[in-house]
C-alpha positions as CSV (number, residue, x, y, z in Angstrom):
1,X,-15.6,50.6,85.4
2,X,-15.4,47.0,85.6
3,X,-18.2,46.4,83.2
4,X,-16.5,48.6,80.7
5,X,-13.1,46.4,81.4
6,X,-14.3,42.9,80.5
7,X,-16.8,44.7,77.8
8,X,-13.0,45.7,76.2
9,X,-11.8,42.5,76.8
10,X,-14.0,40.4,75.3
11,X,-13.7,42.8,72.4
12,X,-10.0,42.5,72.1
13,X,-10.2,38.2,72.7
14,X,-13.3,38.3,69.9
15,X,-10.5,40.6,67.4
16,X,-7.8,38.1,68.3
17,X,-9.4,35.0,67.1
18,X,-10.7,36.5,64.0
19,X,-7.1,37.6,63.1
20,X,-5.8,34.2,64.0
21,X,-8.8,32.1,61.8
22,X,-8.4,34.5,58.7
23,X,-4.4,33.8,58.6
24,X,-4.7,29.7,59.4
25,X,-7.5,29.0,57.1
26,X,-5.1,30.4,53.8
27,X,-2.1,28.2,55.3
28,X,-4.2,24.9,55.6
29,X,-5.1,25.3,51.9
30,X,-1.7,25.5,51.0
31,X,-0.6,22.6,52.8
32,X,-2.7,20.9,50.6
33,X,-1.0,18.5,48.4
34,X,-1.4,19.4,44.3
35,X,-3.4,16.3,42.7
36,X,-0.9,14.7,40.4
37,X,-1.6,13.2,37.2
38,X,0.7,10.0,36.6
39,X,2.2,10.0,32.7
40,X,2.2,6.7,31.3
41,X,3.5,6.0,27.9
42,X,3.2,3.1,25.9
43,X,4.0,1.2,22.3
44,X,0.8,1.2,19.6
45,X,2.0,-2.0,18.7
46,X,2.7,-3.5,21.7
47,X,0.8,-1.8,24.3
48,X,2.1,-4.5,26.8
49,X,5.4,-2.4,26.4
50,X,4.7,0.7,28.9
51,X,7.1,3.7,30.6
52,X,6.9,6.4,32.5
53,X,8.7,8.7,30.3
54,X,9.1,9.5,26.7
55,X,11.1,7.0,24.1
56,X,10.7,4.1,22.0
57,X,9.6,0.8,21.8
58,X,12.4,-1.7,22.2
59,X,10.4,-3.9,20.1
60,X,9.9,-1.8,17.2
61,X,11.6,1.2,17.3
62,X,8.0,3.3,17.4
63,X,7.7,6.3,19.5
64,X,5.8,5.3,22.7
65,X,2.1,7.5,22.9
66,X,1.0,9.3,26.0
67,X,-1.9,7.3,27.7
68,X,-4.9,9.3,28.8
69,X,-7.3,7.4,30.6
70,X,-10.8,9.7,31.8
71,X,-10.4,10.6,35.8
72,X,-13.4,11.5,35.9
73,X,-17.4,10.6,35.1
74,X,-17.1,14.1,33.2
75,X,-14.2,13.2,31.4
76,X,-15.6,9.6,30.4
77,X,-18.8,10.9,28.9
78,X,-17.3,13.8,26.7
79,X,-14.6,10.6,25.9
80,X,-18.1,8.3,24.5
81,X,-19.0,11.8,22.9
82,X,-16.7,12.3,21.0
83,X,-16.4,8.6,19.8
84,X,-19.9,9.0,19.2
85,X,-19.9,12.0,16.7
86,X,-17.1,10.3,14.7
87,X,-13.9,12.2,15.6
88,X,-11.9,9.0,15.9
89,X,-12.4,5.9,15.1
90,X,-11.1,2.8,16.9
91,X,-9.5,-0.7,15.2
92,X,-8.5,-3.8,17.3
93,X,-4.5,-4.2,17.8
94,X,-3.2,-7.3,19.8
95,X,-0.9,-6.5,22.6
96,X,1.3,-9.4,20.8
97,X,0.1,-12.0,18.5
98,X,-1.4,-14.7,20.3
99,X,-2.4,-12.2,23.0
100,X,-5.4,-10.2,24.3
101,X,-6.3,-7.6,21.2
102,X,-5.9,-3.5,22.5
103,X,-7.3,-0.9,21.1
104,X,-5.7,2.1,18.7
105,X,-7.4,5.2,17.6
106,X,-6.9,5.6,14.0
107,X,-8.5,9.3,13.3
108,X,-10.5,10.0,11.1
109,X,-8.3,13.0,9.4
110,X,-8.5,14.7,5.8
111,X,-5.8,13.6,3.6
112,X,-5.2,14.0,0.1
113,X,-4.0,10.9,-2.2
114,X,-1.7,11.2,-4.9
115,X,-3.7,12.4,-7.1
116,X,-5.2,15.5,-5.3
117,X,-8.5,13.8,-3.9
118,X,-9.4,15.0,-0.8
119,X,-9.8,11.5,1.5
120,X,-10.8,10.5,5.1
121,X,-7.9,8.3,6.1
122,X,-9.9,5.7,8.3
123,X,-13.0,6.1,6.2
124,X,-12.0,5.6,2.9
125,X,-8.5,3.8,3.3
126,X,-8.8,1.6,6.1
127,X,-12.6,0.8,6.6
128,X,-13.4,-2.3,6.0
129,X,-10.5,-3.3,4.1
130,X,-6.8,-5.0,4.4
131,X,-3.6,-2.6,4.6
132,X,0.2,-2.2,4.6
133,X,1.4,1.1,5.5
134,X,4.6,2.4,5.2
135,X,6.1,5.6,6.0
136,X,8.0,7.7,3.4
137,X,9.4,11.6,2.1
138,X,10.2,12.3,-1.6
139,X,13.4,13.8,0.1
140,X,14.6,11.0,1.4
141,X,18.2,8.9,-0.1
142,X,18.2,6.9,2.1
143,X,15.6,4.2,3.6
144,X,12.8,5.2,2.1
145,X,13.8,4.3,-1.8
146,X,14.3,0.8,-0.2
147,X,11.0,1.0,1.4
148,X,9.4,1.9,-1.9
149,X,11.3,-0.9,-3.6
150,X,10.1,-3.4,-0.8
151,X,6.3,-2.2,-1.6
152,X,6.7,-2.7,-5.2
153,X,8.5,-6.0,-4.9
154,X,5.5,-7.2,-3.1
155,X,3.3,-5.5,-5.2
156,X,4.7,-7.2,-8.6
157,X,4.6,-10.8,-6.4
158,X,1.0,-10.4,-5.0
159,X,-0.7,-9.2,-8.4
160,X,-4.2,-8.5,-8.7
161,X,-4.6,-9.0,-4.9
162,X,-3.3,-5.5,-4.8
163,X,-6.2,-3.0,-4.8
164,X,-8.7,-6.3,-4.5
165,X,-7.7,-8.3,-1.5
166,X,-4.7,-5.8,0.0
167,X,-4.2,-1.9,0.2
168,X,-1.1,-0.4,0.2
169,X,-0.7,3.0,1.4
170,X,2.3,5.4,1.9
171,X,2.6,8.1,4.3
172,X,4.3,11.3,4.2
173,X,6.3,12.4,7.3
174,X,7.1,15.6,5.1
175,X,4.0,16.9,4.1
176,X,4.8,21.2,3.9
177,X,7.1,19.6,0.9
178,X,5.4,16.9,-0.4
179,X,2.4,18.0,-2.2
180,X,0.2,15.2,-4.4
181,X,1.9,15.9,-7.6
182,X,5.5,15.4,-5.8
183,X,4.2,11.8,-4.1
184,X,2.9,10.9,-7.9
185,X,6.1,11.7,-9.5
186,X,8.2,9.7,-6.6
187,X,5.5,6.8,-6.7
188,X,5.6,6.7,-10.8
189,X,9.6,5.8,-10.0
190,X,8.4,2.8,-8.5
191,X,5.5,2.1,-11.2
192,X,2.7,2.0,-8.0
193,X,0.0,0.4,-9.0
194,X,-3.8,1.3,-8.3
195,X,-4.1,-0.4,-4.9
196,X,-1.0,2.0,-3.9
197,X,-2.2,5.0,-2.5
198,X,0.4,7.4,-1.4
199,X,-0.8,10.2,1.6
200,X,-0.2,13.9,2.3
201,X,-2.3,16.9,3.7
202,X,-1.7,20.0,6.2
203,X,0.4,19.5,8.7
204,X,-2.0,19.7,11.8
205,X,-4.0,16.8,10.3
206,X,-0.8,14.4,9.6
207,X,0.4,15.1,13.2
208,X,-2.4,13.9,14.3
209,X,-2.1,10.8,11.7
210,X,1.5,10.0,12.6
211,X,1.4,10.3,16.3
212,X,-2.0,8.1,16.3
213,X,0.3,5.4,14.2
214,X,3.3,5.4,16.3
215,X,5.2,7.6,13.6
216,X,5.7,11.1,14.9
217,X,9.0,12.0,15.2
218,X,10.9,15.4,15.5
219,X,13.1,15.2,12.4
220,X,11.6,13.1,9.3
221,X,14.8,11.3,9.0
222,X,14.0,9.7,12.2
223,X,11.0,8.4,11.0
224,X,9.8,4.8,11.4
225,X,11.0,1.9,9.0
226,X,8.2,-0.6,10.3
227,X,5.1,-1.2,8.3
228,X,2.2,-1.6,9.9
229,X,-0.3,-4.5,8.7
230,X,-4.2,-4.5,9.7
231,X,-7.0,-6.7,8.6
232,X,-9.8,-3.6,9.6
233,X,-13.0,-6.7,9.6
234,X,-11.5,-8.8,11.3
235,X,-9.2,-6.8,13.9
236,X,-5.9,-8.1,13.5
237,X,-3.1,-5.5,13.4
238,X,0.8,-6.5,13.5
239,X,3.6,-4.8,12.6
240,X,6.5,-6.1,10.6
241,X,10.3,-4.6,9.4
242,X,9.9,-2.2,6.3
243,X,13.2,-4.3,4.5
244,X,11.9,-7.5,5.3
245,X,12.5,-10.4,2.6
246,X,9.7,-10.2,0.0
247,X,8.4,-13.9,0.5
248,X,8.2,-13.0,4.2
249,X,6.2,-10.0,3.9
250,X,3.8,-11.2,1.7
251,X,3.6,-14.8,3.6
252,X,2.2,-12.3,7.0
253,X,0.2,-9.9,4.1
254,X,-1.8,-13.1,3.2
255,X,-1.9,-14.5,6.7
256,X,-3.2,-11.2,8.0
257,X,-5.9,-11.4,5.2
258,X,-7.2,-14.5,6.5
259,X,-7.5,-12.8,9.6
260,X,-4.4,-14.7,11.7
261,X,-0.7,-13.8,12.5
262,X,1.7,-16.3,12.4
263,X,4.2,-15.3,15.2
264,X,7.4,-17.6,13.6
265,X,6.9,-15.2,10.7
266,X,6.5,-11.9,12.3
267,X,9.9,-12.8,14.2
268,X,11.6,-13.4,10.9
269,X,10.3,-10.4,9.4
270,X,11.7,-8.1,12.3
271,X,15.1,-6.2,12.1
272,X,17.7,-8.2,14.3
């Protein structure tokens, strides 16, 4: 009889603890802390500029871009991947002008020009060459005929540098309206030259364009009035206001050519 007692029990003790380990071990996984992932958000332009939430640059006005950086030794090798195969392509931007240079991913999206050709915006606009790009909708009465005007102010004062030494290029915030003939008829207004190329294409693809450029906005009205100025060789990238005096412009168009950035005139050129 006493056998059969402590045989029962141990039984009931051995039931007990089994109970006990099957409804702790669920609770100590939920007391574990969710891993976070930190947002950070900072300029294109002027990546020393950096938040923790969404906005804009108080330098420039741009919208500030998500920053992503690989947390893992996964993650960094399907990141060198994809750089590999060609998705995006990377062009040197200075945290500021005298300052260390950053990089911004300029990808490597189909576009089409003006007149219809189908283009690869880094490979066949900005590869190897010089560039002003502004950011425009054949919709717009308000700063973007100024902006157009500015372009072909500079483009009348620069000459045959235009389409040799300098490439301007125009990009649509409004491409489900503006289709390659509309952009030819608006550009014609301004009498663009051949070294003005003017940019449209789905919509996925020119999301991915203007958010890459510091451009992506929610309403097209809101849409940048900076131009953005890159010497692709040599990997010097500025940014300057869109309604900035002609001399001025091309002064930092020419100084970006010759692969410098003279800060006294990138002030002046900046919207107050």
């Amino acid at each position: 009889m006493t056998w059969a007692l402590a045989l029962a029990f141990v039984t009931f003790v051995s039931i007990q603890i089994g109970a006990q380990t099957r409804m702790t071990a669920p609770a100590a996984q939920q007391q574990k802390p969710a891993a976070k992932t930190a947002r950070s958000y900072a300029c294109p332009m002027h990546p020393e500029v950096k938040s923790t939430r969404k906005g804009k640059c108080p330098k420039c006005k741009m919208d500030l871009q998500l920053v992503s950086e690989p947390t893992s030794s996964v993650d960094k090798e399907k990141l060198v991947a994809s750089s590999a195969i060609g998705e995006n392509v990377s062009a040197d931007v200075p945290g500021n002008v005298v300052g260390p240079r950053k990089k911004m991913t300029i990808p490597d999206v189909e576009v089409l020009d003006q007149e219809g050709n189908a283009l690869h915006f880094y490979s066949d606009l900005i590869k190897g060459k010089t560039v002003a790009i502004n950011f425009i909708f054949t919709n717009c009465t308000t700063i973007c005929p100024p902006l157009a005007a500015t372009f072909a102010r500079v483009q009348r004062e620069m000459g045959d540098k235009v389409g040799k030494d300098v490439h301007f290029i125009s990009i649509s915030v409004d491409p489900l309206t503006d289709t390659p003939e509309r952009l030819k008829a608006w550009g014609a207004k301004f009498k663009a030259g051949a070294g003005w190329t003017f940019v449209t294409g789905t919509k996925q693809e020119m999301d991915k364009l203007l958010y890459a450029l510091g451009a992506s906005v929610s309403r097209r009205e809101d849409h940048t009035p900076s131009v953005i100025i890159g010497n692709d060789v040599k990997g010097v990238w500025t940014r300057t206001y869109g309604l900035a005096k002609t001399s001025l412009m091309v002064g930092l168009i020419e100084d970006v050519i010759e692969g410098r950035v003279d800060e006294s005139i990138t002030k002046e050129t900046v919207k107050p």
